[in-house]
N, C-alpha and C positions, 0 to 999 in steps of 0.2 A: 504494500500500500504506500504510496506517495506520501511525502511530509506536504502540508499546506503551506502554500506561500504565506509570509505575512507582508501585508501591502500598505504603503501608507501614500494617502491620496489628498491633495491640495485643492482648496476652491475658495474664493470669495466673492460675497455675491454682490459687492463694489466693483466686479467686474460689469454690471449692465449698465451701468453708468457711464460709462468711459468712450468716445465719440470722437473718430478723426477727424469724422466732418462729410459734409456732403458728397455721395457722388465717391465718398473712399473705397474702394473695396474692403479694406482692412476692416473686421465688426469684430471688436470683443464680447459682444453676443453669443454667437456661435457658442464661447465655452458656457455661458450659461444656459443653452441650448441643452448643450452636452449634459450639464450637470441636473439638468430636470428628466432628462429620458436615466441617467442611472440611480438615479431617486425613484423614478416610477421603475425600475425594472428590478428596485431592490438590492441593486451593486454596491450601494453603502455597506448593507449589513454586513460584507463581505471584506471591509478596509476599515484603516482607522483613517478616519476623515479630519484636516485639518487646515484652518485657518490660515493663512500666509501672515507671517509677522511682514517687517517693513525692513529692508535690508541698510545698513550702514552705509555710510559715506565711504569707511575703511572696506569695508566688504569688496562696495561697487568697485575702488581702487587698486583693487588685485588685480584688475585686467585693465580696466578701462584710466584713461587720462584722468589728474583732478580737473583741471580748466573746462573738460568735456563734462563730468559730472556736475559740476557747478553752475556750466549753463544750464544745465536741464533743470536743477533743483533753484536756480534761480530768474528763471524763465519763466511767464506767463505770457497767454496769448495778447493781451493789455500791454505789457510792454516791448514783447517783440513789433505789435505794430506801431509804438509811441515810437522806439527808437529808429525802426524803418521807416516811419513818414517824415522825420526829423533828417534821417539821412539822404531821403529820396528828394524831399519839397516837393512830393504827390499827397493825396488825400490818401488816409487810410483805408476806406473801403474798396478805395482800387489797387491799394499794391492788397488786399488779404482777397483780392478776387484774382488777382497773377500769384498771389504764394510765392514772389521770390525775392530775396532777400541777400543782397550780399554780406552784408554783415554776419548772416547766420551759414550763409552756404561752406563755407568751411565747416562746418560743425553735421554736413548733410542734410539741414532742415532745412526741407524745401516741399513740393510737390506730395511727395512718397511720404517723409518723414514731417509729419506739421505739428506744431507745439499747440495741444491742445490742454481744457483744462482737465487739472489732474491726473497729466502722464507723467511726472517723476513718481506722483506715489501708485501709479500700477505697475511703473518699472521697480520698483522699490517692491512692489509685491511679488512679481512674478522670478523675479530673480532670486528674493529669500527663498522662492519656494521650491527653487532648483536647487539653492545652497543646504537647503534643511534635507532635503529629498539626499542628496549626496551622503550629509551628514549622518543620516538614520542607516545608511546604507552600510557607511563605514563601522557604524557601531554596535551594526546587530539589530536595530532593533527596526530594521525592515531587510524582505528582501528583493522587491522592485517599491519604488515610489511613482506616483503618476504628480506631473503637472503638465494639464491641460494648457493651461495660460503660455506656458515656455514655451525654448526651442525656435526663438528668435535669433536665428542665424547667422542674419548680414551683418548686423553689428560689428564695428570695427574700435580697435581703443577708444581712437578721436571722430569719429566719424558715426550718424546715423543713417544708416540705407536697409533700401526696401522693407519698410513699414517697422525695421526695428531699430532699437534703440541701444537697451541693453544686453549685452550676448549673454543671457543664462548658461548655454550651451557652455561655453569657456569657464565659466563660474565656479556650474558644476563640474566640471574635468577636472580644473583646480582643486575643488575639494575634496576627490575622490582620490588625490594623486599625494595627498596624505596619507593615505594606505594603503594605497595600491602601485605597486611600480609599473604596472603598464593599464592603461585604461584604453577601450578601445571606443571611438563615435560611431556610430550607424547613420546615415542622413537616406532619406526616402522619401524627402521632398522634393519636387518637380526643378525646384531649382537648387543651383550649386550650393553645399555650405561653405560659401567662399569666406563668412567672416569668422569660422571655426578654423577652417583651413591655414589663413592667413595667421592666427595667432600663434597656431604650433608650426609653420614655413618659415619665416622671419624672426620669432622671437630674442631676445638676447639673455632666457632662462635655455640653453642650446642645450643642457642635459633634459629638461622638459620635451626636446623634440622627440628623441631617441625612447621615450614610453609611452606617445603620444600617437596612435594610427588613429586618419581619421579616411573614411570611407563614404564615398557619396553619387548616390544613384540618382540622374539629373538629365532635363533637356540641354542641349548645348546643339545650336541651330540658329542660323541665319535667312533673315530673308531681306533683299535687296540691299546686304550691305550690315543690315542692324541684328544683332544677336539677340537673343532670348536672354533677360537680366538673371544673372548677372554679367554673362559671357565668358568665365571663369570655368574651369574645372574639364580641362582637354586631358586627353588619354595620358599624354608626356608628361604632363605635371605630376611628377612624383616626391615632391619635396627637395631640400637641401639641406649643406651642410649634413650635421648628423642627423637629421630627418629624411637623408635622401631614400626614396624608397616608403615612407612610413605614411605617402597621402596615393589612397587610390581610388581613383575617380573615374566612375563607369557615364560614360557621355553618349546620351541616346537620343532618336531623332522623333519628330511626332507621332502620335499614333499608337506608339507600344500595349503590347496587349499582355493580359495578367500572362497567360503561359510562357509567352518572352522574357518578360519579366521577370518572374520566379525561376527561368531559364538560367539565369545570368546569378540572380541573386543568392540563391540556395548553392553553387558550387561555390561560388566566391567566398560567402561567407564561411561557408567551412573549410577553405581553405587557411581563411584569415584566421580561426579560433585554434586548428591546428599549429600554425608558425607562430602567431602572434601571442598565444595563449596570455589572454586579457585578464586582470584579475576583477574587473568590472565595465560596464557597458552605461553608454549614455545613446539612446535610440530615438532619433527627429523622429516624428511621424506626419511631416506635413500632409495634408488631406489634399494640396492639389495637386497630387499625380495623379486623383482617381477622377474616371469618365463621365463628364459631365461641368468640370471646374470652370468656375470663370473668368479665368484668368490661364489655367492649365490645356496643357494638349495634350496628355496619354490618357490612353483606356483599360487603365486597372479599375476592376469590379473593388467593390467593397469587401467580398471576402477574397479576395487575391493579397490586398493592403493587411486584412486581418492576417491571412498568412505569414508574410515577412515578420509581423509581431510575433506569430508563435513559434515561427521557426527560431529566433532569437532568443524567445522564453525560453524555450526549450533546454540551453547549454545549460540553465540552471547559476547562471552569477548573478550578483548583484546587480540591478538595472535601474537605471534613471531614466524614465519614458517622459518625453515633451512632445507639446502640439508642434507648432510650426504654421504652414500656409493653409490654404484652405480658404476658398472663395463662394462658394455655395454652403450656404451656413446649413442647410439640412442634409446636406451630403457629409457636411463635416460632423456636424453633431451625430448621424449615422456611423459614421466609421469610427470615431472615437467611442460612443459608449460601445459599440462592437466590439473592439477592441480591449476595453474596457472589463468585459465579459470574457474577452480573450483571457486574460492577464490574473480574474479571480478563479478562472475552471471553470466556468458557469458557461452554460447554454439558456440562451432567453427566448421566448417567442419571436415570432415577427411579426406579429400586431404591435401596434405602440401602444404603453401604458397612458394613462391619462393623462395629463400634465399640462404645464401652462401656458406653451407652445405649443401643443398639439394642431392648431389649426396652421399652424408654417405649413407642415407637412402633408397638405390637401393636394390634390385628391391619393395621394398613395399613403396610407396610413402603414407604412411597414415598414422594419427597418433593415430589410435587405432587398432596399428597392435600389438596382442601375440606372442614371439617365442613358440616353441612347447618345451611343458613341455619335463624334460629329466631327470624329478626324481620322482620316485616313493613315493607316498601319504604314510609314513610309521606310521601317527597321527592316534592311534585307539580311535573310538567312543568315549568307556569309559575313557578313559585317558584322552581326551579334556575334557569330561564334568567335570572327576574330578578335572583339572587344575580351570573353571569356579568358582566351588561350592568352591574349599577352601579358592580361592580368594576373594570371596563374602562374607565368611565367616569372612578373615578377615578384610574388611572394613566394617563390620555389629561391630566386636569386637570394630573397633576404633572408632565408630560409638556413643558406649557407656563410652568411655575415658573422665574423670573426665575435665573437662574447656573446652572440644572438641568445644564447643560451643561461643570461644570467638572470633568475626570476626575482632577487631581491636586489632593490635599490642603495646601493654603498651609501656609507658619511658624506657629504658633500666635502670634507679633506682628503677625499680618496678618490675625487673624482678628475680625471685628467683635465689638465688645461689645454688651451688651446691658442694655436699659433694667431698671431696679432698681424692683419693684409695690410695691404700699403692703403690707405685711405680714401685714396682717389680712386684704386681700381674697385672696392668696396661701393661708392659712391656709385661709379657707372654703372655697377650690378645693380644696384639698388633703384639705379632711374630707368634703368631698360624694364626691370619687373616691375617697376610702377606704371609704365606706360603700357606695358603686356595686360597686364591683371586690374589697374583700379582706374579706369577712367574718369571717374569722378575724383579721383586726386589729382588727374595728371589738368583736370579742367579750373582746377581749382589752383594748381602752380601756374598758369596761364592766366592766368586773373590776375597775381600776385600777391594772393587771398594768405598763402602759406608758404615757408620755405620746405623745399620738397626735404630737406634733410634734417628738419627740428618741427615735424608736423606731431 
């Protein structure tokens, strides 16, 4: 007989409150969507359910800039337009109907990312509740955590993009990297984790890279010129320095269908848990890879999405589950408490429970209901396979990597140092992969917004 997992699950219901604004796709709804279908479906009884405290200023500065976190916590939407129409000598209601803002654009608050009211304290929330989720993990007294609210990807130290702010994602790896010498990311959202990616590629904790895999199943696709945001996360991109090899990013084209999908994902990953052997897991689950999204273009079913969870569940470590994207709020809230039911062993109907939202979900009252695919499958045969084999290829390479083999983390006195580059050749690395990778930085050294080398 199986031991029961013990689950510990985050929610606050200050999350319906919280509003990017007109016309945004981003709705922190959805989690409260989420969270009334596993009240009607009983999935509480089954977790200890718990409030998100408010995360520290020190917290948030584990990963993130202070000057970055300071905007945010000293930022309202009042005085970003006081200072913008003072800057501009326009009227306020016309620069808050353009949303743009040089002053802030370095900071990524623009368009995607708009400072509305009371976003530092949902980022404040959602981030503690990646950090507690980590913490409960390390100490036993869970052994998956869910936060729906996380798993805000893009986020960059100094930088807000695509609809995020703070990177819980990174938060929690940090936290877990307290006890665990290797932790491994899952990303299964439609797009790159490029601002997980980016903090264990670059960072200058360079013994962090070397326990850090981060793995991301993602569109990566052009059309006239313009890439799918973020643009990031090509087959090559395998990391640097001692991270080389430790980022691998499966880049797939529109249309992907669950059996492709689970094609690619289920060998890879067991390859990965093989070589990499993680002593804990943090798993995006963004909801717009699945068919129907609006904002997404693959056509994974709802239970194709619940498989990658359970085949994950399954290894039986420690797991840190986050939301992520997701654009059709009843698609998401669908696959999350799915999901959800995944993760307690539970099997639930597909009738929905009663609840307070129930009328979103008209006329299909059920929760393994598909929208009809509306993008053509353009993934050919051989291309998937050969995305499979190079991948395997290279964790068969790291496989063979001199000390691969060491499961515990040495004293930081014991950790080698390392050779000091000539400054300038440093500098050019660093401006060719900023102009490769972050285009919103490189547009923003083009402004003269930032020095691309003290950003």
């Amino acid at each position: 007989m199986s031991v029961k997992n013990k689950i510990a699950y985050f929610y606050d219901n200050d999350y319906t409150g919280y509003y990017y604004g007109p016309d945004h796709p981003m709705k922190p709804q959805r989690i409260a969507m989420t969270h009334q279908l596993v009240l009607g479906y009983d999935l509480h009884k089954h977790m200890d359910v718990y409030r998100p405290r408010l995360a520290q200023y020190d917290e948030l500065t584990a990963f993130h800039s202070e000057d970055f976190i300071t905007m945010l916590r000293d930022t309202t939407p009042e005085l970003q337009a006081t200072l913008s129409a003072k800057h501009a000598h326009i009227c306020v209601p016309a620069l808050l109907q353009k949303a743009h803002w040089d002053s802030y654009l370095k900071w990524g608050i623009e368009y995607d990312c708009p400072i509305f009211h009371g976003l530092f304290r949902f980022c404040r929330q959602y981030a503690a509740a990646s950090i507690d989720g980590a913490y409960k993990l390390n100490h036993g007294q869970a052994d998956i955590a869910i936060n729906w609210a996380g798993g805000l990807h893009h986020a960059k130290k100094s930088e807000a993009s695509g609809f995020c702010y703070i990177n819980d994602c990174v938060l929690g790896i940090l936290e877990l990297l307290k006890h665990h010498p290797r932790v491994l990311y899952i990303d299964i959202d439609i797009h790159h984790g490029d601002g997980v990616e980016e903090a264990f590629y670059t960072t200058d904790r360079r013994v962090i890279v070397t326990v850090v895999m981060c793995v991301s199943f993602h569109l990566k696709q052009e059309w006239g010129g313009q890439p799918f945001f973020p643009g990031t996360g090509g087959l090559e991109e395998t990391g640097e320095y001692q991270g080389k090899g430790y980022s691998l990013n499966v880049p797939l084209v529109q249309g992907i269908d669950t059996e492709q999908y689970l094609g690619l994902f289920k060998p890879i990953m067991s390859k990965v848990m093989e070589v990499f052997q993680p002593g804990a897991i943090v798993l995006q689950c963004g909801a717009d890879s699945l068919v129907g999204d609006r904002l997404g273009m693959f056509n994974l079913t709802l239970e194709g999405h619940a498989e990658a969870v359970r085949f994950v569940k399954a290894f039986g470590l420690p797991t840190l589950v986050l939301g992520g994207g997701g654009y059709t709020k009843t698609t998401v809230a669908r696959a999350w408490t799915l999901e959800t039911a995944v993760l307690c062993d539970q099997v639930v109907e597909d009738a929905l429970p009663q609840q307070t939202y129930l009328e979103y979900f008209s006329p299909e009252y059920r929760l393994n209901y598909n929208r009809r695919p509306s993008w053509p499958n353009q993934n050919k045969k051989e291309e998937v396979e050969r995305i499979k084999v190079t991948l395997l290829q290279q964790l068969q390479q790291l496989q063979g990597a001199p000390g691969f083999a060491m499961k515990e983390r040495p004293p930081d006195a014991l950790l080698p140092e390392f050779v000091t580059e000539d400054e300038d050749q440093v500098h050019q690395r660093l401006k060719g992969y900023v102009k490769t990778h972050f285009e919103h930085n490189l547009k923003c050294v083009e402004k003269g917004l930032i020095d691309p080398y003290n950003a």
